[in-house]
N, C-alpha and C positions, 0 to 999 in steps of 0.2 A: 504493500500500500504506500510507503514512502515513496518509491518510481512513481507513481502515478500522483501523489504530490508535489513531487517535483515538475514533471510534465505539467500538470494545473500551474502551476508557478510558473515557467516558463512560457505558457499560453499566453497566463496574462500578460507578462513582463513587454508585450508587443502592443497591448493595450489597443485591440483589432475587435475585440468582440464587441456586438450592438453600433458599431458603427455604422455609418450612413453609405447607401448603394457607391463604388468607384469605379469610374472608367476603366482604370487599367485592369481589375481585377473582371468586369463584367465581360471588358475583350476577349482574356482568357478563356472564360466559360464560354465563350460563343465559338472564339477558334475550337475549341475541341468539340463542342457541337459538330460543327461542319467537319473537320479533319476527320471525323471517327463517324461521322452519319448517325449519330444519335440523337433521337429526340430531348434528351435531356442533361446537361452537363452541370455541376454543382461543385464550389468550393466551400467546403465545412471545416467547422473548428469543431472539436468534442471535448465539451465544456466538462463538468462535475456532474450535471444530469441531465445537459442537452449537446445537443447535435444544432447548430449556429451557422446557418450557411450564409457568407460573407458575398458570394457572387451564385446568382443562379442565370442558367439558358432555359426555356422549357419548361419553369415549372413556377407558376401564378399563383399568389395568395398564400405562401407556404413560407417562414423565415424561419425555423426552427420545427423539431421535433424531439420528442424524449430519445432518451439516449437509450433505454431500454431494448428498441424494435431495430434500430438504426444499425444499418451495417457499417457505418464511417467506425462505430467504434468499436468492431473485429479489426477491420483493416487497418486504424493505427498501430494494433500489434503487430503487423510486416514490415519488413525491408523490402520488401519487392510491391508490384503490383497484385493489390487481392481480386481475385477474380471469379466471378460468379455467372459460368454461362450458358446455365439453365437451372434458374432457383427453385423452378418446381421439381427436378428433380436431384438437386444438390443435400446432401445430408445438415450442410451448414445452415441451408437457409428455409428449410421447409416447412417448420412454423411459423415462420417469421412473419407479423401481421401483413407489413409490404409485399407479402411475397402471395401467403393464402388470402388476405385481406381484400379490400376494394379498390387498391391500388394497383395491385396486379403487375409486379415488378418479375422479370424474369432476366434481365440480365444485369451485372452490377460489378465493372472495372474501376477501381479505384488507385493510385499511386498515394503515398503517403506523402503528406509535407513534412517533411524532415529537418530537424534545424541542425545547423554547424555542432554543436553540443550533442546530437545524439537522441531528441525527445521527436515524437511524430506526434504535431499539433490537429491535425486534420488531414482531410485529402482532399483531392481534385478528383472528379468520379465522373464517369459518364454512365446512363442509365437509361434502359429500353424496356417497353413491356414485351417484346417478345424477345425468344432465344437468338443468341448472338454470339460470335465468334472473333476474335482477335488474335493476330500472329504476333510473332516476338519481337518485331519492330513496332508493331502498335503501342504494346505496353512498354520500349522503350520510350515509344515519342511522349506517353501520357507522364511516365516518369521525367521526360523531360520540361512538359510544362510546366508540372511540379515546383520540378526546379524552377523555375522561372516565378511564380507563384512566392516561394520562398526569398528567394533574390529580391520580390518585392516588398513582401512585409523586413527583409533586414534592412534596408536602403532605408524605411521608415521608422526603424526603430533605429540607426546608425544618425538620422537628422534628427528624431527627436531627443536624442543624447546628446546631442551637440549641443541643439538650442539650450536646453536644460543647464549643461556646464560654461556656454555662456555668460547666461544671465547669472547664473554661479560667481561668475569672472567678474560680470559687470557691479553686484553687489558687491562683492569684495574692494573692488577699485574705488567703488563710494566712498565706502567707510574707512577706507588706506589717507584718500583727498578731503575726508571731513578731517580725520586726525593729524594731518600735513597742516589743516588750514586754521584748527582748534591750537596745535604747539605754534604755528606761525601768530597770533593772535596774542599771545601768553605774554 
């Protein structure tokens, strides 16, 4: 259970969840829409008891679900791509409400978002109602937007460290220039 609060810890540490629709993240989800011909592409974080999709293609009215049903939180357990392709007859997935439910899920490839440190925050997944099949360049390219995916929340967590020790800097200098101007004064 520590591994997984530490992973919780690190999610946050990017300060990405409930944040507001992004371009760059929503491009993502749609390039892998069309690259992979699926009707539905999702970027998820799995949170403590939900599943937080940060960019969707394909799928309306839906910004979360419990973490319970959700397959993003099997497949942050891999290193590779988790792949599911045919969930009605997959042992992993065949109670799963998405899958027997009225959503009616049957295919479900996901790449993990992986950070430098080692923790897989979410993934980047594409998802069909019917059965579907992907070769071993597919699930690299999915792993590679991944990457890409990643590269983006670090670049936003790399500026908002900056700012932060900045403004750090900038306080400090204040208070260096009041005491410069307070013994100048004496």
């Amino acid at each position: 259970m520590v591994i997984e609060e530490e992973r919780i810890s690190a999610l946050h540490r990017y300060q990405i969840l409930d944040t507001p629709p992004d371009g760059s993240f929503d491009r993502i989800t749609a390039l892998a829409a069309k690259m992979f011909n699926m009707p539905i592409a999702l970027i998820t974080l799995v949170d403590h008891d939900r599943i937080w999709f940060k960019s969707k293609s394909g799928l309306e009215g839906v910004t979360q679900i419990d973490r319970v049903p959700g397959l993003c939180a099997s497949a942050i357990f891999s290193k590779e791509v988790y792949l599911v392709e045919n969930a009605i007859e997959d042992p992993r997935t065949l109670t799963n409400p998405l899958v027997c439910g009225e959503f009616g899920l049957r295919f479900y490839a996901a790449a993990p978002l992986h950070t430098h440190n080692g923790y897989n925050l979410g993934t980047l997944c594409i998802i069909d109602k019917n059965q579907r099949y992907i070769n071993r360049e597919q699930m690299e390219m999915l792993q590679e937007l991944a990457g890409i995916v990643m590269d983006e929340m670090e670049l936003r967590l790399s500026a908002r460290n900056a700012i932060s020790e900045s403004k750090e800097r900038i306080t400090q200098l204040e208070e260096e220039i009041k005491i410069l101007k307070s013994n100048q004064s004496a």
